[in-house]
C-alpha positions as CSV (number, residue, x, y, z in Angstrom):
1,X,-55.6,-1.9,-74.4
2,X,-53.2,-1.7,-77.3
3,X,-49.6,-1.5,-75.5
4,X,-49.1,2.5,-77.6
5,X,-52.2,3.6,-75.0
6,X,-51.3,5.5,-72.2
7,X,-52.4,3.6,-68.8
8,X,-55.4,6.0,-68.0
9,X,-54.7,8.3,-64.8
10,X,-56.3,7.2,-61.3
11,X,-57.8,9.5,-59.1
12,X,-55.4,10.3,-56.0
13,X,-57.2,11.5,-52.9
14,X,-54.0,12.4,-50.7
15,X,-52.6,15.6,-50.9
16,X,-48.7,14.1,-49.4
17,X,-45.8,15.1,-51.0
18,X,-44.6,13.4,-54.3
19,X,-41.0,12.9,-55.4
20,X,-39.3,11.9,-59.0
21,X,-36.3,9.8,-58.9
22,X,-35.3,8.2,-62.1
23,X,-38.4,9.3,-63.6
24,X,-40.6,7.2,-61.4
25,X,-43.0,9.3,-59.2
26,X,-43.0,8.0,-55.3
27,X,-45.2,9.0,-52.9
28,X,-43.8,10.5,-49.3
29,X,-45.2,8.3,-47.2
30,X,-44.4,5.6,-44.2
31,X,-46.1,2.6,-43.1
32,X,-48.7,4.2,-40.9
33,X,-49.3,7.3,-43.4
34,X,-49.8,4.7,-46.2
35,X,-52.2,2.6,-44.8
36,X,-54.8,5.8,-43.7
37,X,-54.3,7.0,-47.2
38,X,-55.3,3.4,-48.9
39,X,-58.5,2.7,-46.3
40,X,-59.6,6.1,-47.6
41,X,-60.0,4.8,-51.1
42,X,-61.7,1.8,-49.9
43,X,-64.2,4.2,-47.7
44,X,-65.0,6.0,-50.5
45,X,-65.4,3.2,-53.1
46,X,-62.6,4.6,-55.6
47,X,-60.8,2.0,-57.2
48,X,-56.7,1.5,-56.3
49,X,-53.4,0.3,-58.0
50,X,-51.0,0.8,-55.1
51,X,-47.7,0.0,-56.4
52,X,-44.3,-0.9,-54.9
53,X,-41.0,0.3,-56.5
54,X,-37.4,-0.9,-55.8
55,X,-34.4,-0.8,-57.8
56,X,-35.2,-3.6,-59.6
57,X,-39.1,-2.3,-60.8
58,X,-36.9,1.4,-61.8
59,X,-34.1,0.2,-64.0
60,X,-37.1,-2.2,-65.8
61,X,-39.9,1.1,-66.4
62,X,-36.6,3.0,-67.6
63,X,-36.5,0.3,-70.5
64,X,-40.4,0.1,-70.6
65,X,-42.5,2.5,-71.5
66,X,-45.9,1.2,-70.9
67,X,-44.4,0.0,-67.5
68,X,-43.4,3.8,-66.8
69,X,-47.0,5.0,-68.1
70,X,-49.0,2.1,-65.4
71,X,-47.0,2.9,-62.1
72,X,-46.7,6.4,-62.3
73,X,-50.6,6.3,-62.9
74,X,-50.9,4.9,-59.7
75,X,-52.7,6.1,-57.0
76,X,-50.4,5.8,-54.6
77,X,-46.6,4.5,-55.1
78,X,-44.2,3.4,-52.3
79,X,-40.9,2.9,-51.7
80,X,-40.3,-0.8,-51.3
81,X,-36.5,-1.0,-51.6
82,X,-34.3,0.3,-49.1
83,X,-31.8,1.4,-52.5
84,X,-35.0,4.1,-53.0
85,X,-34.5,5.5,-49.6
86,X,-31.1,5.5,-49.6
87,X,-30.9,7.2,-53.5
88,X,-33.6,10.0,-52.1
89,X,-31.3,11.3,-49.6
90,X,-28.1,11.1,-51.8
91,X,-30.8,13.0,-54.2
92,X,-32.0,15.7,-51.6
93,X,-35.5,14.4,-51.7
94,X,-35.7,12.2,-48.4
95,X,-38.2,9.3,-48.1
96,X,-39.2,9.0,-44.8
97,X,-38.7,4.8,-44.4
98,X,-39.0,1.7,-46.9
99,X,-42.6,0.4,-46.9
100,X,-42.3,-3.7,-47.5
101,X,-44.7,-4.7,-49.3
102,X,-45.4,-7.9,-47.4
103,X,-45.6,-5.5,-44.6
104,X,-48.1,-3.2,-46.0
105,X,-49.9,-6.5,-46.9
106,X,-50.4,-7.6,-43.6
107,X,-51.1,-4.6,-42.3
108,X,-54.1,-4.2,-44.9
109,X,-55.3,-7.5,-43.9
110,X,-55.3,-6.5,-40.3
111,X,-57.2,-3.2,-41.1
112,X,-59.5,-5.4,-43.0
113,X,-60.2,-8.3,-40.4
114,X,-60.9,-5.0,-38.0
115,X,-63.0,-3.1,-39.9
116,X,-64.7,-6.4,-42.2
117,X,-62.9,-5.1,-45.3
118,X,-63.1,-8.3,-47.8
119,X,-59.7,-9.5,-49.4
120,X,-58.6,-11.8,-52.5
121,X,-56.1,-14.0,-53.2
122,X,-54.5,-13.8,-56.4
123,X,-51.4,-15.6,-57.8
124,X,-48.6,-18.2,-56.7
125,X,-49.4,-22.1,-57.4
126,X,-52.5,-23.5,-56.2
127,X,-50.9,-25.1,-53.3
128,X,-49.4,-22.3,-51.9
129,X,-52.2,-19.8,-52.3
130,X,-54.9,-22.4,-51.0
131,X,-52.5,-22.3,-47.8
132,X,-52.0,-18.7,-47.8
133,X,-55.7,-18.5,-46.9
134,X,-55.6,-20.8,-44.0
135,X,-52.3,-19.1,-42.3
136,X,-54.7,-16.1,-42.8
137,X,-57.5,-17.6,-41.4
138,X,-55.6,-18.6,-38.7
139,X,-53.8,-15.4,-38.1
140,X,-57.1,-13.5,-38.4
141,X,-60.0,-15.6,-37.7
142,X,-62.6,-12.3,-38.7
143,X,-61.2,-12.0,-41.7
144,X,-63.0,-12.3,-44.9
145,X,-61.0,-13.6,-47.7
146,X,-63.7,-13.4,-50.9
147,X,-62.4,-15.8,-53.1
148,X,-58.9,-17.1,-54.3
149,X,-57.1,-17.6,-57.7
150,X,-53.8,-19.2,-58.4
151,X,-51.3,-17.1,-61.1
152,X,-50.9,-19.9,-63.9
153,X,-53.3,-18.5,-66.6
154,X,-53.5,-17.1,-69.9
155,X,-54.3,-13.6,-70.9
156,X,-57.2,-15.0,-73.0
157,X,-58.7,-16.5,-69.1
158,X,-58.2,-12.4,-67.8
159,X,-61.9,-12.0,-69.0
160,X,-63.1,-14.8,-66.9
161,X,-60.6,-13.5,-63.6
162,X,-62.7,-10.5,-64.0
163,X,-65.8,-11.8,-64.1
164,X,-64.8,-14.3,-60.9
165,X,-63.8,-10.6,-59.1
166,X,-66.6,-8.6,-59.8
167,X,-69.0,-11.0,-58.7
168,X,-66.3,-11.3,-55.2
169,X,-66.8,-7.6,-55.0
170,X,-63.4,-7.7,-52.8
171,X,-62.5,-4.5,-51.4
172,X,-58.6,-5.8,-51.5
173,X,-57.0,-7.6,-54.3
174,X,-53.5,-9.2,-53.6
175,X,-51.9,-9.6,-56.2
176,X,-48.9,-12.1,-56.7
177,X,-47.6,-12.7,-59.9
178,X,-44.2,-11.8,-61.7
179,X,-43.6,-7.8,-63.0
180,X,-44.7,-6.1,-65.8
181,X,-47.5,-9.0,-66.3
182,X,-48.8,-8.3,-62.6
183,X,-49.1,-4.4,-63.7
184,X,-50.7,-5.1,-67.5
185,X,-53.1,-7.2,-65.6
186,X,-54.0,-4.9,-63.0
187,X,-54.5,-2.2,-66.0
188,X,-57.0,-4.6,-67.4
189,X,-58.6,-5.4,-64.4
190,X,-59.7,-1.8,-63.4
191,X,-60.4,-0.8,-67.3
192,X,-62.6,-3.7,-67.3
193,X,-64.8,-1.9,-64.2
194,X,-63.3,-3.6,-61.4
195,X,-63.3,-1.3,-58.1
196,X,-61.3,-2.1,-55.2
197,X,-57.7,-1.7,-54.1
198,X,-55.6,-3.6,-56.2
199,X,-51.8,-4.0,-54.5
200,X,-48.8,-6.3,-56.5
201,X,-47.3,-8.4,-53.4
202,X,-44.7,-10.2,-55.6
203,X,-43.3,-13.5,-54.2
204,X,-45.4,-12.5,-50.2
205,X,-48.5,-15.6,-51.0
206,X,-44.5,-17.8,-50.4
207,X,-43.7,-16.1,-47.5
208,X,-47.0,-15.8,-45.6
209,X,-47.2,-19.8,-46.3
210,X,-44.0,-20.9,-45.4
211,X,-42.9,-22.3,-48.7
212,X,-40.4,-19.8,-48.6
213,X,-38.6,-18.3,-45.2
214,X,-38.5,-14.6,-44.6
215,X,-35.0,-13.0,-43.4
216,X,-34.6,-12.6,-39.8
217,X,-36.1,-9.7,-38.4
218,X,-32.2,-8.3,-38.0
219,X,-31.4,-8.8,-41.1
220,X,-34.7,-6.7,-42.4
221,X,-33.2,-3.9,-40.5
222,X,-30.1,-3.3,-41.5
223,X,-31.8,-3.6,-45.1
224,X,-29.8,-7.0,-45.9
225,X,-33.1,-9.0,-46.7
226,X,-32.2,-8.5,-50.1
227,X,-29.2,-10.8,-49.7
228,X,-30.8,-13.1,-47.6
229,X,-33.5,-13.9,-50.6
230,X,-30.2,-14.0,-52.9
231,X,-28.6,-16.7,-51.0
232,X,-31.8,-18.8,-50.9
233,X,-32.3,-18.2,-54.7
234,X,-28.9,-17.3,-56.8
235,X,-29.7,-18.6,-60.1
236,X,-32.8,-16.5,-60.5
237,X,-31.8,-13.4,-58.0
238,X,-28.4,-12.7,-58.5
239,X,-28.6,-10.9,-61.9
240,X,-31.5,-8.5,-60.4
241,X,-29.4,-7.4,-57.3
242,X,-26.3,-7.7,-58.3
243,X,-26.0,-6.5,-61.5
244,X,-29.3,-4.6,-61.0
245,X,-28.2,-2.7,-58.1
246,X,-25.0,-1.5,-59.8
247,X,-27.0,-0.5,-62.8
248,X,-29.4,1.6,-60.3
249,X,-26.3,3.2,-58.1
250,X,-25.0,4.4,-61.7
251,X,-28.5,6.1,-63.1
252,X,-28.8,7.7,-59.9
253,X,-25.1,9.2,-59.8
254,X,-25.5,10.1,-63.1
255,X,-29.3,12.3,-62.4
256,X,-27.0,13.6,-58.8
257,X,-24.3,15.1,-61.2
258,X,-26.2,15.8,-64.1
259,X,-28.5,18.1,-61.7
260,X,-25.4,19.6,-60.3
261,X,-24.3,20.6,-63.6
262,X,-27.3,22.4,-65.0
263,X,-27.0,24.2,-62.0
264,X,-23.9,25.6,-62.6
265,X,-24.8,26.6,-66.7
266,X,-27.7,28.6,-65.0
């Protein structure tokens, strides 16, 4: 797909609210609402791109046009950033909760050991996705992981990924690699007639296999695990919250007043 082509628009089988904020579409959902919504695209054998958006992935599809075009495309698009919640209620357009997208993750791969859903690995180092699938395994021992793929390719090796999936015929596809490739890829992926869910899980294959600690469950909930990954990587981090975050407080004040104003010409 030639980057001037619009992403091409997925079917959406929910009928939940939807909200604009920064001219990203995000779907009113929680945890519990996502994950009925996503098995019912898997049931019914329509392909997925469920996306995740936090400041960070907003201030970048404000500067990226095909990036803009591919996630608000998307079947279904959380809130995975607690800034998101907290800018829809200064915005008047509430989001009921952040849904993590390690969470969501594992709760997919749950749903999937329980109902013999298939899953795939792809992304990370070889290493660390090779032990992804054993914590898995180990976790949950029904589960059917369908085949595994490490992120360090080529775009001219995305015809061969696609050929390894549909032969995998997975009905999950985790996907872990660094944002806007992860998205481009998915794009490709699905044009190419790959079904499935596919679901960007950026750096969760590190997480899940201990390469990389999560924040303390305290620190999750008072929506400080953004600083937490920070500390343990500032060189590479700080820029994108920091200076990010600042960036997204001041495009969201300036859509709060801006709102406020054309009200008042009216």
């Amino acid at each position: 797909m030639s980057d001037g082509k619009l992403a091409k628009q997925e079917i959406i089988l929910g009928n939940n609210k939807r909200i604009t904020i920064l001219n990203t579409v995000i779907d009113v959902l929680n945890m519990q609402e996502t994950v009925a919504l996503v098995e019912k695209y898997v049931q019914k054998k329509v392909p997925l791109h469920l996306a995740g958006v936090n400041a960070d992935k907003i201030n970048e599809l404000n500067h990226n046009n095909r990036l803009k075009q591919i996630i608000n495309s998307c079947g279904v698009i959380n809130a995975d950033g607690a800034s998101v919640v907290l800018a829809s209620k200064f915005l008047k357009k509430p989001l009921p909760e952040r849904v993590a997208g390690i969470d969501l993750m594992q709760n997919l791969i749950a749903l999937s050991e329980k109902k013999g859903y298939s899953i795939y690995l792809l992304g990370a180092k070889q290493e660390v996705v090779q032990k992804t699938a054993k914590v898995l395994h180990k976790q949950y021992p029904g589960l059917n992981i369908a085949g595994i793929h490490n992120g360090y390719f080529q775009k001219n090796d995305w015809p061969q990924i696609s050929s390894e999936l549909k032969k995998a015929k997975p009905d999950f596809i985790f996907v872990g690699i660094t944002s806007p490739l992860k998205e481009y890829l998915v794009e490709y992926l699905q044009r190419d007639g790959n079904k499935g869910v596919f679901m960007g899980v950026g750096g969760s294959f590190d997480v899940i296999s201990g390469t990389i600690p999560r924040a303390p469950l305290w620190v999750q909930k008072i929506n400080f695990e953004w600083l937490f990954r920070v500390i343990q990587e500032p060189k590479r981090l700080f820029k994108r919250y920091f200076i990010g975050n600042c960036l997204f407080i001041k495009s969201v004040l300036k859509e709060k007043f801006s709102k406020k104003l054309e009200q008042r010409s009216l």
